[in-house]
C-alpha positions as CSV (number, residue, x, y, z in Angstrom):
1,X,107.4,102.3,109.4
2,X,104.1,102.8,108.6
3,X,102.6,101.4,111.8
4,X,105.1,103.8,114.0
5,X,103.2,106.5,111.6
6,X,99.8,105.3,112.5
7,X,100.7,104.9,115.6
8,X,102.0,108.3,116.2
9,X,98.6,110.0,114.3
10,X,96.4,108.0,116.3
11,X,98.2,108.8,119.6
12,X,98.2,112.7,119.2
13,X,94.0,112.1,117.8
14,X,94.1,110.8,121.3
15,X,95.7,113.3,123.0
16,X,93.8,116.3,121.3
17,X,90.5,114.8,123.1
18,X,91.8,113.9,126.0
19,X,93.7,117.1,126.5
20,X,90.7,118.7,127.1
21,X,88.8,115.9,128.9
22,X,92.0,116.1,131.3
23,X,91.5,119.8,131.7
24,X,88.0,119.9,132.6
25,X,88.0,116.7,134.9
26,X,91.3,117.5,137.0
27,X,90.9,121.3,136.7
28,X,86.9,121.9,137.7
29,X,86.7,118.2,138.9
30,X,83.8,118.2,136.2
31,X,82.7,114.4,135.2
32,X,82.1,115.7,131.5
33,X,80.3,112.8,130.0
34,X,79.4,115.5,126.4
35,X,83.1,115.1,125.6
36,X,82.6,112.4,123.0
37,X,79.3,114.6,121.8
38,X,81.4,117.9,121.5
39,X,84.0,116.0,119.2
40,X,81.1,114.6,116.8
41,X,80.1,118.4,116.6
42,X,83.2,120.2,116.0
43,X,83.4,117.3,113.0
44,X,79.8,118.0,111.9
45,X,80.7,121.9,111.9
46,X,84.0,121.1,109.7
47,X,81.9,119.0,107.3
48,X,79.5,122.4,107.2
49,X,81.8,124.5,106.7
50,X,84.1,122.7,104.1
51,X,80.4,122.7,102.6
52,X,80.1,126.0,102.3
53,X,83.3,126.9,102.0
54,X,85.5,124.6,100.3
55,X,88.2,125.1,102.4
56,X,89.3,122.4,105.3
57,X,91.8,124.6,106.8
58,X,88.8,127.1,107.0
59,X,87.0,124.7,109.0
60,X,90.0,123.7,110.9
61,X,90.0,127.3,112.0
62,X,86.2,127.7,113.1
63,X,85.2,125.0,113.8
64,X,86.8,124.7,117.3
65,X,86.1,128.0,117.9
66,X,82.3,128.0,117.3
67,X,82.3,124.8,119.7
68,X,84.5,126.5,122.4
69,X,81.6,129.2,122.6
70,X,79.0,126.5,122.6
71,X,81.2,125.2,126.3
72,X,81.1,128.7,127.2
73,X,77.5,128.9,126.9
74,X,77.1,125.3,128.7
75,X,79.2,126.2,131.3
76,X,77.9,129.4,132.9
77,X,74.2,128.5,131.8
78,X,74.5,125.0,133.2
79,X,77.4,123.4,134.8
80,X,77.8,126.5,137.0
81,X,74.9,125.7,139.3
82,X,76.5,122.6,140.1
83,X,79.8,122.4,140.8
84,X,79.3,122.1,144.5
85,X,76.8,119.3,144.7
86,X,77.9,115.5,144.2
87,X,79.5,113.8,140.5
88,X,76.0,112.4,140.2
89,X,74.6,115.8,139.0
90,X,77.0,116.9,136.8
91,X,77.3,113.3,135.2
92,X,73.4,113.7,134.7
93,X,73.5,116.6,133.6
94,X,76.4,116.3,131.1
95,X,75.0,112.9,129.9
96,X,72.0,115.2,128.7
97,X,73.9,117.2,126.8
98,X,74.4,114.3,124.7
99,X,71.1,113.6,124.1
100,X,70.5,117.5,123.4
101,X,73.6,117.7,121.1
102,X,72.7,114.2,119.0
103,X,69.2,115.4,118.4
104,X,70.7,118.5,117.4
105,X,72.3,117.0,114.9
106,X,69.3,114.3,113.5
107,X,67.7,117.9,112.9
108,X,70.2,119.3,110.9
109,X,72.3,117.1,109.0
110,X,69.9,113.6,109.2
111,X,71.4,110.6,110.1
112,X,73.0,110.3,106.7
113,X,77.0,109.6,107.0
114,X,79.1,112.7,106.1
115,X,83.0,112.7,104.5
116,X,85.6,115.8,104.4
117,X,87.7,115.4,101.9
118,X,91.8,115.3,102.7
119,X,92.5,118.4,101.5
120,X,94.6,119.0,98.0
121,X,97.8,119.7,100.1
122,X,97.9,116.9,102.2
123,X,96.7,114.1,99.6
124,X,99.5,112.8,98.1
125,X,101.7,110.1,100.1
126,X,105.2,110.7,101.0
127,X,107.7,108.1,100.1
128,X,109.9,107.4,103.7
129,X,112.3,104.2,104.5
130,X,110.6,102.1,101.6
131,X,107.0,102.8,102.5
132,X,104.1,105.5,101.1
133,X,103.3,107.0,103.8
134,X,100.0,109.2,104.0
135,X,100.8,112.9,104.3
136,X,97.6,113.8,106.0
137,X,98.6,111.4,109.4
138,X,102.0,113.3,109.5
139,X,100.4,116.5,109.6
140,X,98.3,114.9,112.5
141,X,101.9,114.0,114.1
142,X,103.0,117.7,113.5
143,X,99.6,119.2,114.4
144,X,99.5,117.0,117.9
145,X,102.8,117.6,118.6
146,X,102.7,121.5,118.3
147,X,99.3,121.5,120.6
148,X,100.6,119.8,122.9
149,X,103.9,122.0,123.2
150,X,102.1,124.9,123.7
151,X,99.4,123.3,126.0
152,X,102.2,122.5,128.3
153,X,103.4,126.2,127.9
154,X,100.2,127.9,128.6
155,X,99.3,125.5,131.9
156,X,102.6,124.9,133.6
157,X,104.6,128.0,132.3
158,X,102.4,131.0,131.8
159,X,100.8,133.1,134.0
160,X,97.5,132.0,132.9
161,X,98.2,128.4,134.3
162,X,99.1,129.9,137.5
163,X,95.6,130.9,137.4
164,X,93.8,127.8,136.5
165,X,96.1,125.6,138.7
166,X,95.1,128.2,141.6
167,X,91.5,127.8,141.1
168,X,91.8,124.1,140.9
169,X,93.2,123.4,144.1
170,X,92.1,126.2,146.2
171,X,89.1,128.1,144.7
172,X,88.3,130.6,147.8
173,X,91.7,131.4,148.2
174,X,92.3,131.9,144.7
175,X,89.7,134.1,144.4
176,X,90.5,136.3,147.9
177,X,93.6,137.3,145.8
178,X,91.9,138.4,143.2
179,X,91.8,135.8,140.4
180,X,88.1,135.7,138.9
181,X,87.4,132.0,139.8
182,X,84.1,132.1,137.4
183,X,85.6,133.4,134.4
184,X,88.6,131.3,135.0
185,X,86.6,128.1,134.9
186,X,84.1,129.4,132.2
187,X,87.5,129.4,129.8
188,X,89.1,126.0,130.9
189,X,85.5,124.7,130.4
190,X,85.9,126.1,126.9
191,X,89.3,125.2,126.0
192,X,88.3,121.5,126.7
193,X,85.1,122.1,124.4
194,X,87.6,123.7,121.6
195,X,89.8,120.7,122.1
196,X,87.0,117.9,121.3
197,X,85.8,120.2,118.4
198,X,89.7,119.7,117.2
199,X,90.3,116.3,117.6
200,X,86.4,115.7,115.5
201,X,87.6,118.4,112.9
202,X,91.5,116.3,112.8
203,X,89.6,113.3,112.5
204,X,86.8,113.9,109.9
205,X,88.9,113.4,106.4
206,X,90.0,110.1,108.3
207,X,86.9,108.1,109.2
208,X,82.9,109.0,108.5
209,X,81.2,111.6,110.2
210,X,77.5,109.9,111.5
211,X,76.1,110.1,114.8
212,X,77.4,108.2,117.5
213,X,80.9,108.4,116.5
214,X,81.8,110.0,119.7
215,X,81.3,106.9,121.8
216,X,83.8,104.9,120.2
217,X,86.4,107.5,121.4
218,X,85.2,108.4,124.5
219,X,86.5,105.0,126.1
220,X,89.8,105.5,125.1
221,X,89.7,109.3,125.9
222,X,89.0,108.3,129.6
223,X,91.8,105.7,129.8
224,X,94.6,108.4,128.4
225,X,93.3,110.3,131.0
226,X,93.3,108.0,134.4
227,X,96.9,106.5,133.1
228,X,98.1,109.9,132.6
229,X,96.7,111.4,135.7
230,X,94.3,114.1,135.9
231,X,95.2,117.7,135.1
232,X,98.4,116.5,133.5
233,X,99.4,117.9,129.9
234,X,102.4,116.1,130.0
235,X,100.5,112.9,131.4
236,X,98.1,113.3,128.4
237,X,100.9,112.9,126.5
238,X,102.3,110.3,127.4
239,X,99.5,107.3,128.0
240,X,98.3,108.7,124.6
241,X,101.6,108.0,122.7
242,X,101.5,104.8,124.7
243,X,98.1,103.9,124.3
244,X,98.1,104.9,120.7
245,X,101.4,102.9,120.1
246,X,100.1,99.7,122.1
247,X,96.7,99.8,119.7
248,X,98.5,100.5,116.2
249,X,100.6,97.3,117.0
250,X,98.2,95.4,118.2
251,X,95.9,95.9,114.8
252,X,98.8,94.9,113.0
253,X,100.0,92.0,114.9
254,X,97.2,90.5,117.1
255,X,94.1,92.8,116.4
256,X,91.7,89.9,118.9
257,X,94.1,91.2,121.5
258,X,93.7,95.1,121.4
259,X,90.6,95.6,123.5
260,X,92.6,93.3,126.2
261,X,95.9,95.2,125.9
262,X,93.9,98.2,126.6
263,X,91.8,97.3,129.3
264,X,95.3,95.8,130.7
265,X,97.5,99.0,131.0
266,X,94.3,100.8,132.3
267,X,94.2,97.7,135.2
268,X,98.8,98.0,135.8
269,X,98.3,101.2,136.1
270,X,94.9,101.5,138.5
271,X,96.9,99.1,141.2
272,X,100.6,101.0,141.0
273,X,99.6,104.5,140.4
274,X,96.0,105.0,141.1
275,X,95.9,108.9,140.7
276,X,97.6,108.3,137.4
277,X,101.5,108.2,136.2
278,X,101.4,111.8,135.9
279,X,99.0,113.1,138.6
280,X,99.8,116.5,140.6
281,X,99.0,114.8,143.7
282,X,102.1,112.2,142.9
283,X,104.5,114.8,142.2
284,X,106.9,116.9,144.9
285,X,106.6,120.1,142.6
């Protein structure tokens, strides 16, 4: 039971990054190499905040939204000028914002490793079919799993979607009937940002805060998101709950065989579906 639990916290973790890596790649066709950086941030926020605070739902709140505005910035400041021109640009350019945003963070919180505490209400374990299990990875499991539920809403149900999904595929047309096509992006580029800042904020009580810690995600963030296919909530979903499932059993039963398993599914799923399991272009509606 307790590695179905694991398994199911690290899959939603998962699926909060690569929500909004999803977004921004198959939405604005953006190559954002920062992701990993944004998430470190949004956890180095949450361990300011809790600092100052004392409160981890407090930072669970801000967080996110302080890093959402930081996208906003990068986006019309930056990323704006390029969307036109070749990947190679914006993969340059975002791969600065890494180096911006780490030495950002030497400057203000040194390269000592930072902790969040669990907080009081989710500390204690929960006793379920004969094993303790931590009360802080179901809330992940709950947390994930209401997200994603109202991601799905907002981009393939609302009215809003219409509007990103419109841009996406056709942005001159979208914009001829009358849907602002900058402001549009400018908050998808956001949302993606707020995501990362979620998934570091989710994460922090669970594994030190230091610099770098974005790059052992990022990997994985990119697989959930070619398996699921790009602009896919539901995609997201899915290769993270299998992805996340596949790892949580390999640790337990063959940990030398993880990295392989991973690199395998990514491989299956590259020569059957190469524009993912979930991808628009692979769908009839």
């Amino acid at each position: 039971m307790s590695t179905i639990v694991i398994g199911l916290s690290l899959s939603f973790l998962l699926f909060l990054l690569a929500a909004g890596l999803t977004l921004i790649f198959g939405m604005l066709g953006v190559i954002n190499f920062a992701h990993g950086a944004l998430y470190m941030l949004g956890a180095y926020v949450c361990y300011q905040i809790v600092q100052w605070t004392g409160s981890f739902w407090i930072g669970l709140a801000l967080a996110p939204l302080v890093i959402a505005a930081l996208g906003a910035v990068m986006e019309r400041l930056a990323l704006r000028p390029v969307y036109e021109r070749d990947h190679i640009y914006q993969l340059l350019l975002t791969f600065g914002f890494i180096l911006v945003i780490e030495e950002a963070v030497k400057l203000i919180w040194s390269l000592d490793y930072k902790q969040v505490p669990t907080p009081d209400l989710l500390s204690q374990p929960i006793a379920m079919f004969g094993s303790q299990i931590p009360s802080y990875r179901l809330f992940i499991i709950v947390f994930g799993a209401a997200v994603s539920a109202l991601l799905f809403f907002v981009i393939e149900k609302s009215r809003y979607g219409v509007m990103i999904r419109a841009t996406s595929s056709d942005s001159d047309m979208a914009e001829t009937l009358g849907i602002n096509v900058s402001r549009v992006r400018t908050a998808v580029f956001a949302l993606g940002a707020g995501l990362a800042a979620l998934g570091g904020v989710i994460a922090a009580p669970l594994v030190p805060i230091e610099l770098g810690m974005g790059f052992s995600v990022i990997i994985d963030c990119f697989v959930v998101v070619i398996i699921g296919g790009l602009g896919s909530i539901r995609g997201a979903v899915f290769a993270a709950l299998l992805l996340g499932m596949a790892r949580a059993v390999g640790f337990t039963y063959a940990p030398e065989w993880v990295d392989l398993i991973t690199f395998m599914l990514l491989i299956v799923t590259l020569l059957t579906r190469p524009a993912g399991l979930f991808s628009r272009k692979g769908r009839a509606a």
